[in-house]
N, CA, C and O atoms as CSV, one atom per row, in Angstrom:
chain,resi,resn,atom,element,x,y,z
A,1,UNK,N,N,80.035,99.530,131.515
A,1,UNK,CA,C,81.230,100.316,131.740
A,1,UNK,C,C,81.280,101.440,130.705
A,1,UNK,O,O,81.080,101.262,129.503
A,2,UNK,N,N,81.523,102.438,131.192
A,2,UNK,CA,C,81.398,103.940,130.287
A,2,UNK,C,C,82.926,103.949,129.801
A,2,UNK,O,O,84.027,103.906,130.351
A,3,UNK,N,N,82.423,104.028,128.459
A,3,UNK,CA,C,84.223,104.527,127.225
A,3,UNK,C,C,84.565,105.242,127.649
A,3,UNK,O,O,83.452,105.643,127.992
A,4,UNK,N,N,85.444,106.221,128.197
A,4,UNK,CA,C,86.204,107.465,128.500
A,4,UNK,C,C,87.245,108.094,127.046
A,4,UNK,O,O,87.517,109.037,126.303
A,5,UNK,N,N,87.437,107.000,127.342
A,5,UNK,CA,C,88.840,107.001,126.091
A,5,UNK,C,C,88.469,108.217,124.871
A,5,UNK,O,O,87.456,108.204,124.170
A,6,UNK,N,N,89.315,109.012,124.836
A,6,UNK,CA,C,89.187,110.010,123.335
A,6,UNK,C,C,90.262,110.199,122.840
A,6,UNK,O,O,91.085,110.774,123.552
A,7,UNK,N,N,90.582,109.884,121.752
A,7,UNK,CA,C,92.003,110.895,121.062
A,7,UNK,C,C,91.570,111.708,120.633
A,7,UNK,O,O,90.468,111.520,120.117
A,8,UNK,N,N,92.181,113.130,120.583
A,8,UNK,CA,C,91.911,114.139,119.896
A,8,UNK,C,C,91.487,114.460,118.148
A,8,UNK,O,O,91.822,113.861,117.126
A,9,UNK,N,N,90.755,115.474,118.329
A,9,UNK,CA,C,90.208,114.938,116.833
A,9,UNK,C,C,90.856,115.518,115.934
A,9,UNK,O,O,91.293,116.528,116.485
A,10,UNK,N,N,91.283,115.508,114.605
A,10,UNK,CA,C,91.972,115.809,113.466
A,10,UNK,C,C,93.170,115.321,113.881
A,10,UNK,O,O,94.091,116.000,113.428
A,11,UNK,N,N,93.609,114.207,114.716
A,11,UNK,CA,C,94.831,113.889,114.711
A,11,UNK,C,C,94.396,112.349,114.819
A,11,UNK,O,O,94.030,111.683,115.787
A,12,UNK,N,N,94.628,111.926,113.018
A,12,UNK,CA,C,94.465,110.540,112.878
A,12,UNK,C,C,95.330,109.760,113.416
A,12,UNK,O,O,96.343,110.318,113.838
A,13,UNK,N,N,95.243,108.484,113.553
A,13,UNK,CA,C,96.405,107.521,114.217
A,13,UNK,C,C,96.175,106.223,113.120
A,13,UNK,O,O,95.213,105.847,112.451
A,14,UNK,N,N,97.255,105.856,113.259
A,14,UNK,CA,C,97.386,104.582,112.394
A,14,UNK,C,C,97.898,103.272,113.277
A,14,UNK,O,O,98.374,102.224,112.842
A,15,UNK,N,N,97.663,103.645,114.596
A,15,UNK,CA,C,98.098,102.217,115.284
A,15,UNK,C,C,97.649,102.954,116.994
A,15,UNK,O,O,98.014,104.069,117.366
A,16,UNK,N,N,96.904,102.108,117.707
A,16,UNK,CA,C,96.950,102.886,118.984
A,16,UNK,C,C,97.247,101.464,119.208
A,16,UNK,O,O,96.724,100.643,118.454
A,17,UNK,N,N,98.371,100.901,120.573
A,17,UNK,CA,C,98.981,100.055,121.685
A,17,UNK,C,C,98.142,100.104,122.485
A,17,UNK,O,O,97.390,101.060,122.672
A,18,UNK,N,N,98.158,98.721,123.270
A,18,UNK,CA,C,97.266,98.854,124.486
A,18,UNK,C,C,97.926,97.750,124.943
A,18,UNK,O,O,97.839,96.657,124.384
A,19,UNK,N,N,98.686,97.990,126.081
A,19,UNK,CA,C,99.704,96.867,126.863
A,19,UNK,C,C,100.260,97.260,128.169
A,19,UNK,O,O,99.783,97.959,129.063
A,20,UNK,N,N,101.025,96.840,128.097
A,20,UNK,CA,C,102.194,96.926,129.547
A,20,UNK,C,C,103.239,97.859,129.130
A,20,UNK,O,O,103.656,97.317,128.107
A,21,UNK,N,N,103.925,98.937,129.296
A,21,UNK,CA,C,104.874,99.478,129.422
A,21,UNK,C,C,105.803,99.076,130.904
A,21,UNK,O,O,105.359,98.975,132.048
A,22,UNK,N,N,107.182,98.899,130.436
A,22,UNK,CA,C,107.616,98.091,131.487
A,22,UNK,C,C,109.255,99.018,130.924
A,22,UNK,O,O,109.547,99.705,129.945
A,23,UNK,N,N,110.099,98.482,132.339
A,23,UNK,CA,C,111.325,98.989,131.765
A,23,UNK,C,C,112.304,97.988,132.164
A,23,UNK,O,O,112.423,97.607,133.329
A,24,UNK,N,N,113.364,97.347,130.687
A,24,UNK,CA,C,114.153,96.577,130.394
A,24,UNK,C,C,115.492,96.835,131.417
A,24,UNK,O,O,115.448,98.035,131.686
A,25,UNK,N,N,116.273,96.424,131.873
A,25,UNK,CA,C,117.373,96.808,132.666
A,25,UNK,C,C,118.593,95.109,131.875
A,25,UNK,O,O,118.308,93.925,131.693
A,26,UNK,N,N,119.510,95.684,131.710
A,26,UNK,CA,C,120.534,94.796,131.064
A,26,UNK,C,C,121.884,95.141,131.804
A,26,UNK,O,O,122.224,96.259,132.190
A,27,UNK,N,N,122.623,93.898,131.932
A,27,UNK,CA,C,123.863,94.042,132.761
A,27,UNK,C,C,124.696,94.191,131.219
A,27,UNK,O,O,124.608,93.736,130.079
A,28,UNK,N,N,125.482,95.068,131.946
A,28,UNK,CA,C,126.713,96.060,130.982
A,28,UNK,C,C,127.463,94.665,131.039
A,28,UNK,O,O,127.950,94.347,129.954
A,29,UNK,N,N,127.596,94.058,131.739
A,29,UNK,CA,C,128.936,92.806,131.637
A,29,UNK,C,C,128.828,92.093,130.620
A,29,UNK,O,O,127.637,91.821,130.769
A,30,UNK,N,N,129.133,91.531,129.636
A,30,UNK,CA,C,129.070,90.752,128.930
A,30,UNK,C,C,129.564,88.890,129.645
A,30,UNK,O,O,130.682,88.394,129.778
A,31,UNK,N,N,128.797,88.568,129.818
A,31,UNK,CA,C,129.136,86.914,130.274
A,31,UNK,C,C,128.631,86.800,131.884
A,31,UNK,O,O,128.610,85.825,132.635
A,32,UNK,N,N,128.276,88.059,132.073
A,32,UNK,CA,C,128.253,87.473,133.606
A,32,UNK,C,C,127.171,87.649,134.074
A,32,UNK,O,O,126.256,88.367,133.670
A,33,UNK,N,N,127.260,86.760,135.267
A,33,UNK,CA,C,125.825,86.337,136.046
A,33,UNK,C,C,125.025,87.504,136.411
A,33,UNK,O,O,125.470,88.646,136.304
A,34,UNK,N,N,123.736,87.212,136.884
A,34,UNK,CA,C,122.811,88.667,136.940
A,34,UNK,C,C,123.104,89.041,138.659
A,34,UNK,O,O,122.547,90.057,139.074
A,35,UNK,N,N,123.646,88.534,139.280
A,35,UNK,CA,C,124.947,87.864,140.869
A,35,UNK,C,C,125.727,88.655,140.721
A,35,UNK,O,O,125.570,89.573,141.525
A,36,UNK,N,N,127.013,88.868,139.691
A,36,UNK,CA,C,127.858,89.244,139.762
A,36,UNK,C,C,127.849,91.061,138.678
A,36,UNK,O,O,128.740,91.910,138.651
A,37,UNK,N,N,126.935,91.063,138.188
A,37,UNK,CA,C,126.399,92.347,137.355
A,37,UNK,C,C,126.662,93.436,138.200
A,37,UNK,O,O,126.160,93.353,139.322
A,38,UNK,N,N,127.434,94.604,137.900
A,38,UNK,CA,C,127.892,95.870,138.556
A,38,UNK,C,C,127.118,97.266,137.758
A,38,UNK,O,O,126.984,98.352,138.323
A,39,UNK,N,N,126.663,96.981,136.371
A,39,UNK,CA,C,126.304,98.217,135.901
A,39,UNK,C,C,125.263,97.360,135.218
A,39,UNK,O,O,125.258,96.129,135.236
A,40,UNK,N,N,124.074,98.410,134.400
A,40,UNK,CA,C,122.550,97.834,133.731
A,40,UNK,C,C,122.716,99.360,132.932
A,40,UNK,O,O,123.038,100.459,133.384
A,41,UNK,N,N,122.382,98.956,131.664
A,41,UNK,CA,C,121.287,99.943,131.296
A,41,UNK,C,C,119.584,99.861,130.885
A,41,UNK,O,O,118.940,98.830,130.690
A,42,UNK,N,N,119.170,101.048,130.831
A,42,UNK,CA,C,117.875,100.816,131.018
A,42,UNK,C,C,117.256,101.164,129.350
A,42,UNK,O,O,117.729,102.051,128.639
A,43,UNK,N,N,116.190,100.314,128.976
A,43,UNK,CA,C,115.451,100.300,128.473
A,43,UNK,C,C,113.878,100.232,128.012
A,43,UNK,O,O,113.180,99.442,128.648
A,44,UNK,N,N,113.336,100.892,127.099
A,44,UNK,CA,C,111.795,100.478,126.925
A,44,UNK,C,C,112.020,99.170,126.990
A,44,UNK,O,O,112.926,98.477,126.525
A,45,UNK,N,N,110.572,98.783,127.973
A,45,UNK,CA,C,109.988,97.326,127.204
A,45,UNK,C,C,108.471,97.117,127.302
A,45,UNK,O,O,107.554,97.914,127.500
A,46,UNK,N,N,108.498,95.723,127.089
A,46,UNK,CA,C,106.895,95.569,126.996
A,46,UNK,C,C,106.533,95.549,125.309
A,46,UNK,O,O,106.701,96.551,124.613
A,47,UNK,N,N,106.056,94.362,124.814
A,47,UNK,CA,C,105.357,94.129,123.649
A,47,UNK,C,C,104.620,95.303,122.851
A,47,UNK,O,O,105.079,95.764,121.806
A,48,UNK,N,N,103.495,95.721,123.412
A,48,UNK,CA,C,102.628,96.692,122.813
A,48,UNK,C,C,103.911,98.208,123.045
A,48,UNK,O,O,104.107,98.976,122.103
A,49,UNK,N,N,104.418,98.333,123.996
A,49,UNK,CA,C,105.067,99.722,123.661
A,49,UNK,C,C,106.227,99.830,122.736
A,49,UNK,O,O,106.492,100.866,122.126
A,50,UNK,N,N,106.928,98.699,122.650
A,50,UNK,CA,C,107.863,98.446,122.098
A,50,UNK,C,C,107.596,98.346,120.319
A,50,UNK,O,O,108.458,98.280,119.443
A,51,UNK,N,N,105.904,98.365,120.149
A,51,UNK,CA,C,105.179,98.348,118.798
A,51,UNK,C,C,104.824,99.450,118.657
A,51,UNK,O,O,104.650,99.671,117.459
A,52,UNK,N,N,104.580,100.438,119.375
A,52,UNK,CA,C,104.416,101.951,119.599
A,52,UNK,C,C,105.372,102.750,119.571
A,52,UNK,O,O,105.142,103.940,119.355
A,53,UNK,N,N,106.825,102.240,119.804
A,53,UNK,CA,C,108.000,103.378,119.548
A,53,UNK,C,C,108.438,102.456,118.232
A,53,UNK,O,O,109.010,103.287,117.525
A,54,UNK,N,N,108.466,101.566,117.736
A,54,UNK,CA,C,108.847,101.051,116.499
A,54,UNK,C,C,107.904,101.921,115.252
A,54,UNK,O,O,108.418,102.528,114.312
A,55,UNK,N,N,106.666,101.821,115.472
A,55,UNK,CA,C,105.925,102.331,114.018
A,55,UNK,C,C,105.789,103.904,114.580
A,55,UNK,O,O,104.950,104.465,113.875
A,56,UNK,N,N,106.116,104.472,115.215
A,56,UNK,CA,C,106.396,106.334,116.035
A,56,UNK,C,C,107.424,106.208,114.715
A,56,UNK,O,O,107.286,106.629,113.567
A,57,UNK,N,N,108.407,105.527,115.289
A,57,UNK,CA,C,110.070,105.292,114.571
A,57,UNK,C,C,109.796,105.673,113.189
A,57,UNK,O,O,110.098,106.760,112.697
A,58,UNK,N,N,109.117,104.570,112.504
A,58,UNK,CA,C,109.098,104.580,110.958
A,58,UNK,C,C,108.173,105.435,110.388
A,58,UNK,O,O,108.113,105.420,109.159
A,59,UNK,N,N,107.264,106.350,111.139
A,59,UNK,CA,C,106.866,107.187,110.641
A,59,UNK,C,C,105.316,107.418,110.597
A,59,UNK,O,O,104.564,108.382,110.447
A,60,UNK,N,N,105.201,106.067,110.798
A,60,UNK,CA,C,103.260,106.229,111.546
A,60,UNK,C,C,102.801,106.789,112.752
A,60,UNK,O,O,103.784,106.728,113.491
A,61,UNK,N,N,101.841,107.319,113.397
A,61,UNK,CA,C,101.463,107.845,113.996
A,61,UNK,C,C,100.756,107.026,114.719
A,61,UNK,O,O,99.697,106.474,114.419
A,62,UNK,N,N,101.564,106.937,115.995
A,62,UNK,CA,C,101.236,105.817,116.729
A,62,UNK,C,C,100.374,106.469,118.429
A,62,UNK,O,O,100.409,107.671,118.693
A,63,UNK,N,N,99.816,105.648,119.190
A,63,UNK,CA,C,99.724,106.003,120.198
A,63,UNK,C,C,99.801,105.154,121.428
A,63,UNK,O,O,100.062,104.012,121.049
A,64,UNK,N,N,99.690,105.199,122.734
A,64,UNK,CA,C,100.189,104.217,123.695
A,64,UNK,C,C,99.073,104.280,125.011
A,64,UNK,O,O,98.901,105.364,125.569
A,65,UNK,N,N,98.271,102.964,125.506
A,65,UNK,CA,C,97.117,103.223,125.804
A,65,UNK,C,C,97.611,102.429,127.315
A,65,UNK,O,O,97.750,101.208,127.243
A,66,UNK,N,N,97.817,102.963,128.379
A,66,UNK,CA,C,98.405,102.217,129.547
A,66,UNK,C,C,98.390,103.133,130.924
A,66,UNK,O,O,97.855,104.203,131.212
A,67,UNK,N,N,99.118,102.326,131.539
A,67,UNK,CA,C,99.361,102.935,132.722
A,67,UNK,C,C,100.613,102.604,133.783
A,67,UNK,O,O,100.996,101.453,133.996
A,68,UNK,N,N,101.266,103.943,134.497
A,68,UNK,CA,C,102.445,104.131,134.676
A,68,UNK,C,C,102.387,104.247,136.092
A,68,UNK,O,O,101.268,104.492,136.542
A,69,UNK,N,N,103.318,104.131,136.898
A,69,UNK,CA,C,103.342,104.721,138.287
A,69,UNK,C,C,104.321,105.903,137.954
A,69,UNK,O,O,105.033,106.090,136.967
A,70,UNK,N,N,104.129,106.633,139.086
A,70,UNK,CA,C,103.961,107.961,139.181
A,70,UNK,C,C,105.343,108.457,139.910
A,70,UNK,O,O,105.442,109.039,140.990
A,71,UNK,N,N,106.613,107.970,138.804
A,71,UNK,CA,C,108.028,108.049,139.506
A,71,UNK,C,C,108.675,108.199,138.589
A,71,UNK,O,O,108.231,108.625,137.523
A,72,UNK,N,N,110.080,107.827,138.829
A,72,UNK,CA,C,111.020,108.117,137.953
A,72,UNK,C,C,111.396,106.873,136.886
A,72,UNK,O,O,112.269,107.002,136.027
A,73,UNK,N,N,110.683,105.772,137.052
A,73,UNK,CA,C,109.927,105.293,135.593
A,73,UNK,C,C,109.474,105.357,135.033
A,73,UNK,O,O,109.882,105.279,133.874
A,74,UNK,N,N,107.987,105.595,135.399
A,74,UNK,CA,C,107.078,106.561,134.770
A,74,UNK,C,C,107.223,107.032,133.341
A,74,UNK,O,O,106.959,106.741,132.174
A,75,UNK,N,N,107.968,108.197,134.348
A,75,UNK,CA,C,108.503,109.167,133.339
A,75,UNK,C,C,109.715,108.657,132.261
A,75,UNK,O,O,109.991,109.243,131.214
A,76,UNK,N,N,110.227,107.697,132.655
A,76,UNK,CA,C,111.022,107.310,131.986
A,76,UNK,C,C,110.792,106.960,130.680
A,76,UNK,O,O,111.450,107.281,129.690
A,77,UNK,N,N,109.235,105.878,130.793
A,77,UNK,CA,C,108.418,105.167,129.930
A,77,UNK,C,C,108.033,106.173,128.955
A,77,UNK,O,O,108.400,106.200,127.780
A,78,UNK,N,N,106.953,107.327,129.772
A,78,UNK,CA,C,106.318,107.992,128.738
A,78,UNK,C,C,107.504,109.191,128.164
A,78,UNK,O,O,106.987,109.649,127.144
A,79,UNK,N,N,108.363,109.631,128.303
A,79,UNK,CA,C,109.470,110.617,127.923
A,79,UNK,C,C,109.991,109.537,126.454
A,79,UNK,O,O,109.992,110.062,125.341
A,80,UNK,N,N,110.316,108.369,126.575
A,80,UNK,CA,C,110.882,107.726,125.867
A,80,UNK,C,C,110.210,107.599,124.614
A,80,UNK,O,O,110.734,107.531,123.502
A,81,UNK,N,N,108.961,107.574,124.914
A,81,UNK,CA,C,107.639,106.989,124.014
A,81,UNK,C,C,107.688,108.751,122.771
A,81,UNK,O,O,107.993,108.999,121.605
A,82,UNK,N,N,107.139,109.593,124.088
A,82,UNK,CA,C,106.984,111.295,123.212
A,82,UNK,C,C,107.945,111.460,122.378
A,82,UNK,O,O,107.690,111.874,121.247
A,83,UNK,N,N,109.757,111.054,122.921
A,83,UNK,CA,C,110.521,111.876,122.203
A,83,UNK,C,C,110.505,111.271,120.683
A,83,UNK,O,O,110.814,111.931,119.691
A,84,UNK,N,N,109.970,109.501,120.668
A,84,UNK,CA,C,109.965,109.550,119.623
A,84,UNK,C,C,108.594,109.673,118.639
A,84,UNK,O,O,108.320,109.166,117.552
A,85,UNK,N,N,107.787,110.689,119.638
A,85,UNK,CA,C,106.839,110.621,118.732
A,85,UNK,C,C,105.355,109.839,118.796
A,85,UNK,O,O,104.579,109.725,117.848
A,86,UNK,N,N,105.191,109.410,119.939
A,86,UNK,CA,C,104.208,108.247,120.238
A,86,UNK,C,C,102.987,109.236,121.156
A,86,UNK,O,O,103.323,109.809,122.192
A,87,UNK,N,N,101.824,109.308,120.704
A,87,UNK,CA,C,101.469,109.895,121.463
A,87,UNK,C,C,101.262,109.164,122.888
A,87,UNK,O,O,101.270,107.942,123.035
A,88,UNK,N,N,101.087,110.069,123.861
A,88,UNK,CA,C,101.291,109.235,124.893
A,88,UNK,C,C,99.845,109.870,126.249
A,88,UNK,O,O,99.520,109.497,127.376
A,89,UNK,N,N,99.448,110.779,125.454
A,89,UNK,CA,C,98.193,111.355,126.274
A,89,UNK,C,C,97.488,110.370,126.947
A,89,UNK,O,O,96.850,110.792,127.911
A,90,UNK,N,N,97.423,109.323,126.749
A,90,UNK,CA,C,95.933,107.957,127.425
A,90,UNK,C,C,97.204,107.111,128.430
A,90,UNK,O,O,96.976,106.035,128.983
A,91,UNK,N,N,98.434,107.786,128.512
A,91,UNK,CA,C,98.743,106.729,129.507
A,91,UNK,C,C,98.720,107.619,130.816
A,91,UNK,O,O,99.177,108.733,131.074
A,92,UNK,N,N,98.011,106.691,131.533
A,92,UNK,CA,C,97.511,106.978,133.142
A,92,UNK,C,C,98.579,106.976,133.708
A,92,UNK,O,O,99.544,106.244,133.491
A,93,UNK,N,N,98.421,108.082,134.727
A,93,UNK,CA,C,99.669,108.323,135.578
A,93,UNK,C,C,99.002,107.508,137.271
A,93,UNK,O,O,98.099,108.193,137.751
A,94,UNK,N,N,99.319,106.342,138.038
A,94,UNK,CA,C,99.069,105.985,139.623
A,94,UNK,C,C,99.629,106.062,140.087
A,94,UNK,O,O,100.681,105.437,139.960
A,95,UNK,N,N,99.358,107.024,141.158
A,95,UNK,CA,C,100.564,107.227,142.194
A,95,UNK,C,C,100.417,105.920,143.045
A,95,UNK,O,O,101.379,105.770,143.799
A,96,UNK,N,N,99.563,105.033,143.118
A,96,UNK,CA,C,99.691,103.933,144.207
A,96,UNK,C,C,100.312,102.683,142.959
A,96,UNK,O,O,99.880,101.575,143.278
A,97,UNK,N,N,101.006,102.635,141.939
A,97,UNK,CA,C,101.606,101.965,140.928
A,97,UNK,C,C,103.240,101.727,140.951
A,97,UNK,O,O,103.719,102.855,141.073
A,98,UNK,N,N,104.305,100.759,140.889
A,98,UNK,CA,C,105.292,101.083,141.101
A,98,UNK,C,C,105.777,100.478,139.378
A,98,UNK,O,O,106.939,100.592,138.988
């Protein structure tokens, strides 16, 4: 199997992720069933990304090695990741991915 993979050069990293990017959804209700839940907000999740916007956060130079479907999660995932800083160039965009 041929490496593809490159990060750009003169831009060291001190942590590259390689996981699941996923997105967290939480019911606004406090006490109530996931049945009776009327509002969610949304969040990063997923282990490795969630280690990729944490050390982005504190100041290391992190990056995020995955893959997204090609929607308005997606974008959700990798927007979330950039703004704080994560590079996010190696995550694959599939349009046949939900």
């Amino acid at each position: 199997m041929k490496n593809t993979t490159q990060f750009a050069a003169g831009r060291p990293l001190d942590v590259i992720c390689l996981g699941r990017l996923a997105v967290d959804l939480y019911a606004q209700q406090i006490g109530s069933t996931l049945e009776d839940a009327t509002s969610f907000a949304k969040y990063l999740g997923g282990s490795s990304a969630n280690i990729a916007f944490g050390t982005a956060r504190l100041g290391l130079k992190s990056a995020m090695l995955s893959k997204v479907g090609d929607d308005h999660m997606g974008r959700f995932l990798t927007d979330t990741l950039a703004r704080e800083g994560c590079d996010v160039s190696h995550v694959g965009v599939d349009p046949d991915r939900l």
